[in-house]
C-alpha positions, 0 to 999 in steps of 0.5 A: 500500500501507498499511504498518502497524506495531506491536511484534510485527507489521507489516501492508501492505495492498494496495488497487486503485482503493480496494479491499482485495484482500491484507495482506501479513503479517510476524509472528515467531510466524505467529499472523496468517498465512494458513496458520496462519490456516486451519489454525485454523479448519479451511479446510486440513490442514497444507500441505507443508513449502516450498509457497509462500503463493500455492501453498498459497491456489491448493490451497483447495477456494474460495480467494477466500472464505477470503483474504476471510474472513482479510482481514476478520479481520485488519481487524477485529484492527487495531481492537485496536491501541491504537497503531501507525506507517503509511505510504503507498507507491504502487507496490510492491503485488504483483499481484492474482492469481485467489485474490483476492477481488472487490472488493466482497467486503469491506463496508466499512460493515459492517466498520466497525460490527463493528469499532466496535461489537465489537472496539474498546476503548470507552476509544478511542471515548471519547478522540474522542467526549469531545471533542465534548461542547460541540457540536451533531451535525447529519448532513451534508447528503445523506449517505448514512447506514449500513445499520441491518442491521449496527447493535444496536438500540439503535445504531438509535434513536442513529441516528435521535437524532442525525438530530433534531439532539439534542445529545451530552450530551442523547443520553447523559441518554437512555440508562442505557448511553451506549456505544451513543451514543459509538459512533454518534457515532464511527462518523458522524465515521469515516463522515465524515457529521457536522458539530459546531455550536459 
């Protein structure tokens, strides 16, 4: 489990063999649990007062699609934290149960990209991406890249920038909005695709 933590709200999420399956949520105000999460956007009526979390998934019409699709937004919500504490502990996540999602039901490239490209906060790309102005980009050999499905367009002609080894400040004089190149950048470090040549 990853434990994480910030004033208001604690997260654990629960992976298996790499995989993402549950978070396991303690927030005071219940903004971020499941069953107000549902409720919200109209996957459930108010359930019973008393009924357990793992009652209350097992009576959803699609149980699995609707943890993925609360699991997803509560991935992508952690790319809002401007801070927080963590912790792996091995060995104290509950056991997968039949309304968990499959394991490949989370994309992780896909996550990655949104949450770069829509949630984060450009001034936290910035802080990482600014520190690599002095260096050349050149992408690791044989890596596998990402998919341009989940890519603006623009983040598409970065990409292939990058892969013609220009440099950072070269990439930046060659488009009037430099967000996209900072973001494709981050996103290549967070993939671990990219080496910086002083």
């Amino acid at each position: 489990m990853l434990h994480l933590k910030r004033p208001g709200i604690a997260l654990s999420l629960c992976f298996e063999h790499g995989a993402l399956y549950d978070i396991l949520v303690r927030d005071p105000l219940g903004y971020f649990d499941i069953r107000s999460w549902c409720i919200r956007n109209d996957f459930a009526e108010y359930p019973e007062p008393g009924l357990s979390r793992a009652a209350f998934l097992n009576s959803l019409p699609d149980p699995a699609d609707c943890l993925a699709e609360w699991l997803r937004f509560l991935v992508l919500e952690l790319f809002t934290w401007p801070e927080a504490s963590f912790a792996w502990q091995a060995g104290d996540a509950p056991r997968r149960q039949k309304f968990h999602p499959a394991p490949d039901r989370l994309n992780a490239q896909e996550i990655l990209s949104e949450g770069i490209f829509r949630h984060m906060p450009v001034a936290f790309v910035l802080e990482v991406t600014h520190s690599c102005l002095s260096y050349f980009l050149k992408l690791k050999d044989n890596a596998p890249g990402f998919d341009r499905a989940f890519l603006p367009p623009q983040a598409i002609e970065v990409a292939e920038s990058v892969k013609k080894g220009d440099t950072l400040p070269g990439l930046l004089a060659a488009y009037a909005a430099d967000y996209p190149v900072h973001q494709v950048i981050y996103l290549y470090l967070v993939m671990g695709q990219l080496d910086l040549i002083a």
